[in-house]
N, C-alpha and C positions, 0 to 999 in steps of 0.2 A: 183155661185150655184154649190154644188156639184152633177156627175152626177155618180160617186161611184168608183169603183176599179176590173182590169181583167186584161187579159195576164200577167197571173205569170207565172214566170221563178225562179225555188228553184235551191241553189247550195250549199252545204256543204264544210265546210273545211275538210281536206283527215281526219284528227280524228273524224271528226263527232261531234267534241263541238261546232260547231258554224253555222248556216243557213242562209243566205243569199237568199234573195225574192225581186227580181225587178218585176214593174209591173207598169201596166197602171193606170194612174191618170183622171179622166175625170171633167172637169171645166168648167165653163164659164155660161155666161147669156143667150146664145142661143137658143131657143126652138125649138125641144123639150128636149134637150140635149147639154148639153156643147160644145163649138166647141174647147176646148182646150183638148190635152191627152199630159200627162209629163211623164215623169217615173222616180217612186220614190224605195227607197233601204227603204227595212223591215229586223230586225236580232231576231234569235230567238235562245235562250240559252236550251232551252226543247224539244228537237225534233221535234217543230213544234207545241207545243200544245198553246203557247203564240207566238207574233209578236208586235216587238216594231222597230215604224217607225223612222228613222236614217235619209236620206236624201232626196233633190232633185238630181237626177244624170242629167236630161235634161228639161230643159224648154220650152214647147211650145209658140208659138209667133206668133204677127201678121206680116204680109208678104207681098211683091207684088211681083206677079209671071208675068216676060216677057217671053209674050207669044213668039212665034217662029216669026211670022207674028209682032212684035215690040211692042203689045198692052198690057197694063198693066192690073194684073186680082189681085185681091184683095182679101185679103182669111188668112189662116193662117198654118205655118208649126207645122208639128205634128211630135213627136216622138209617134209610136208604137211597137206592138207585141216586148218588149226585149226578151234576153233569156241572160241568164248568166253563164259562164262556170269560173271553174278551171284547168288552163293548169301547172300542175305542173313537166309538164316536159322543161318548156319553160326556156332555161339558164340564163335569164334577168327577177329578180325577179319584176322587177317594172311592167311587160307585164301579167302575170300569173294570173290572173284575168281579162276575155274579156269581154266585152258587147257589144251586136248583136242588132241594135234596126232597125227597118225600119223609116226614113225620109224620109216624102212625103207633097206635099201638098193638102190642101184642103177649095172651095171653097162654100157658103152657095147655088149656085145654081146649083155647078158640083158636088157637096158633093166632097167624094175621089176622087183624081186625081194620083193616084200610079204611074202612069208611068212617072209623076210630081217626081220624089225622087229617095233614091238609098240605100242600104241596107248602114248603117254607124256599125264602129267598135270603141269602148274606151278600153283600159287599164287601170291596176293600182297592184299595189303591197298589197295594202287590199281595198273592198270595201269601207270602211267605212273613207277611207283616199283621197288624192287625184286622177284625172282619170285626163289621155291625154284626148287631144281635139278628136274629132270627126276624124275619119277616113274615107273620104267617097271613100267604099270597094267595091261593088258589083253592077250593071248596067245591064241594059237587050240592046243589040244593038245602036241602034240609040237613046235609052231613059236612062237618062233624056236628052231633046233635047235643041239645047243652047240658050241662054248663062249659062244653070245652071252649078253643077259644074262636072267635070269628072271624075267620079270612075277608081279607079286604074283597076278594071278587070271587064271584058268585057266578064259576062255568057256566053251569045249568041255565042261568038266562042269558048268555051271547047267543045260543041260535035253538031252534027250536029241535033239534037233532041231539040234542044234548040232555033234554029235561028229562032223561030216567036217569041217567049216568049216578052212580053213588059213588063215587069216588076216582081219582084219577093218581097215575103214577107214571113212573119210569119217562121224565122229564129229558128231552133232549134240545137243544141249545147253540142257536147259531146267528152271527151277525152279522150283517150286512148292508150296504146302502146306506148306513143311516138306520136302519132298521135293528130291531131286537125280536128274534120268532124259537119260539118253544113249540115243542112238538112234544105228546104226551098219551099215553094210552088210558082210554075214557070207560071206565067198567060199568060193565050195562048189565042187566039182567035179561040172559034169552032163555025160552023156551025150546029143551030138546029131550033127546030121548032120557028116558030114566031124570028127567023133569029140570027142572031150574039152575041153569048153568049162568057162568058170567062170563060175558062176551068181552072182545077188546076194540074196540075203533080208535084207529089212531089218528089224530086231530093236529090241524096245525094253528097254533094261535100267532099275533105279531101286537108288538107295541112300537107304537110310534114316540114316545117320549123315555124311550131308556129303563120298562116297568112300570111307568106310573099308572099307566091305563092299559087295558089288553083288549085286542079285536078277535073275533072268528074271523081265520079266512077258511076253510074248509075242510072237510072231511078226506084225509089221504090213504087211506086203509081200512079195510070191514072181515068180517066173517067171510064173506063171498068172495072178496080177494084172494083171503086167504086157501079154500076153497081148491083155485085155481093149480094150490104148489100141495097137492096134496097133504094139507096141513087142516087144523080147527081155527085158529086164529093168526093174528099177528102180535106180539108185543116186544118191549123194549128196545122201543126207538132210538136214536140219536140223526143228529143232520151235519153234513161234512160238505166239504167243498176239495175238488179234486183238478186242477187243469182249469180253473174258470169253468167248472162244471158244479152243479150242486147238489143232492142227495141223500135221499133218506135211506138208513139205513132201521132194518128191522129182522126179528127173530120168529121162524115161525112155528107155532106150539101145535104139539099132536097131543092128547090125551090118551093115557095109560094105565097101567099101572100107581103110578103118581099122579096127582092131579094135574099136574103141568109137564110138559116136557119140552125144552126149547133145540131146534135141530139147527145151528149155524145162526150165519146172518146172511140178508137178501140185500142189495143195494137196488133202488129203483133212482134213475134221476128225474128230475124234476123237468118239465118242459117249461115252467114259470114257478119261481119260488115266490115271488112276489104275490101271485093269484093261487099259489097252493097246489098246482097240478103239476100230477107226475105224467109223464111220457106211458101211452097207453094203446094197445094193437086195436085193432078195427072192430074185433070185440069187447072194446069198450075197456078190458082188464091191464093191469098192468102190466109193461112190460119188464121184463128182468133184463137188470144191466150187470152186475155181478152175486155172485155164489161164493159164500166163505165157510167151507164145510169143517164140520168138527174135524176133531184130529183121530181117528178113528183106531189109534192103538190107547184110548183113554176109553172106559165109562163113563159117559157125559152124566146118563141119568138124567136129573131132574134139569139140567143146563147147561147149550153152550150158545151161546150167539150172541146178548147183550153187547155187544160192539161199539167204540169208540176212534175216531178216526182224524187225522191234524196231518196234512200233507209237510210240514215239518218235520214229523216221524220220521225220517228220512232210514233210518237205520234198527226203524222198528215196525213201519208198517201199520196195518190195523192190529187194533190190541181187540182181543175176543177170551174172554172166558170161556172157562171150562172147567165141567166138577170131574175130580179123580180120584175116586173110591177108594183107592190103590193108597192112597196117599193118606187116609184117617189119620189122625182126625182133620189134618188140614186139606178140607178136601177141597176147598172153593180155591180156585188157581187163576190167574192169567196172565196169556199167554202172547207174544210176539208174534205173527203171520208172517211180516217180514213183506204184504204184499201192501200195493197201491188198488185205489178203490177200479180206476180206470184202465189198467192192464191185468184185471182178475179175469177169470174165467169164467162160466154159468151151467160147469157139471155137476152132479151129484143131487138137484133139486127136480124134481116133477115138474113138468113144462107144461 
């Protein structure tokens, strides 16, 4: 059964003739919804106003997860949230091409088990050719705990802000300078009302060698930010570049009814990408550069905002998901905007 398509990550080749769109796949027999997500490669010759699907890049699969305690748990591993970048500064043309996906598992009565996975990394010299295997890249502390497998770098100790974090996701992806920077939401455990909630700070990481090694540069989003837009947090980042301008883009979640609920996407831009700071009023908070409000003849529900953005889009715009009830079983959608990050507007969101 198909259960529809989200978490797009757009990425252009540097002329801009060609578009590349990884994203979530959602499958399976399960009710109410698939329990498989893949991530599949889409290209598009027209700036985005056509998409034609090319591959599987990862396949979801059934699994058994040993637990810590020796007990076997049954379930299935997921690839989510990709993001997909162009490192064209990277010297090894078969690497220049990255995909960011989180691996985790998940079980029909734990649902997500994220602290179950580890953010994974593929290469390749074109999309549409062959990728290295999986790279399993990023780890939050003591998770995943063993015998899974051990990621090369170990968040938890780049900065001291970080050592609760159990887990991290929704990878966003942008290069520059010379430079390689991931932006990622860091799941923390906060204390609130009716007790132990998990929080999101959104973090920017950079590598100076193409991956090999990864630094903290700073903290770009919290609770309290989030706070500001009338929201509970911020998650599923992405980083875009607009007019020589640069920009995180992010979703901001209210808690409801469903445990999550994402309303749109916020663009803030960056005063320095380089040093991780966004553009911020006199109180210290961020400022709001654009507002991409859902589309509000849809039932969002539990999503719309994870947003993806390639100023080559020329004839698509930002790509933003959004869930449409309307539409069972394929309810997971996305969607064209049709708008640019830097002639958006900033209605519809609490100031």
């Amino acid at each position: 059964m198909e259960g529809g398509i989200y978490d797009p990550s757009v990425a252009y080749t540097p002329d801009g003739k060609v578009g590349w769109l990884a994203y979530s796949s959602v499958k399976g027999d399960y009710k109410p919804i698939g329990q498989y997500v893949h991530t599949h490669l889409a290209r598009s010759t027209d700036g985005g106003a056509n998409w034609d699907f090319v591959k599987v890049l990862n396949t979801s699969t059934n699994g058994t997860l040993v637990m810590p305690d020796g007990k076997q748990l049954p379930g299935v591993w997921r690839y989510e949230v990709p993001t997909l970048v162009f490192d064209a500064a990277d010297p090894d043309a078969s690497r220049r091409w990255k995909l960011f996906v989180h691996y985790y598992f998940w079980n029909p009565k734990r649902n997500r088990m994220p602290e179950y996975g580890w953010i994974a990394l593929r290469m390749a010299a074109d999309p549409a050719g062959e990728w290295s295997a999986d790279v399993p890249l990023f780890s939050a502390g003591k998770n995943p705990p063993a015998p899974c497998h051990k990621p090369r770098v170990d968040l938890n100790a780049l900065d001291a802000s970080l050592k609760n974090s159990i887990a991290y996701s929704e990878p966003g992806a942008l290069a520059h300078d010379g430079l390689l920077y991931v932006s990622l939401s860091a799941l923390q455990p906060r204390l609130g009302l009716g007790g132990i909630r998990v929080g999101h700070t959104i973090v920017l990481l950079a590598s100076d060698d193409h991956g090999g090694s990864w630094r903290f540069v700073r903290k770009l989003l919290d609770n309290d930010d989030a706070g500001r837009f009338g929201a509970d947090a911020f998650d599923g980042s992405s980083l875009a570049e607009d007019g020589g301008r640069f920009f995180l883009l992010a979703s901001p979640m209210r808690r409801g009814r469903v445990p999550e609920v994402h309303h749109g996407t916020t663009a803030f831009e960056f005063e320095s990408l380089a040093e991780g700071r966004l553009r911020r009023d006199t109180n210290g908070l961020p400022a709001l550069a654009t507002y991409f409000a859902p589309q509000p003849s849809l039932f969002s529900g539990p999503g719309a905002g994870q947003a993806t953005y390639d100023a080559h889009n020329t004839r698509g715009g930002l790509l933003m998901p959004q869930f449409n009830l309307k539409a069972y079983p394929e309810v997971f959608q996305i969607f064209s905007t049709g708008r640019r990050i830097v002639t958006g507007d900033r209605s519809g969101l609490a100031q």
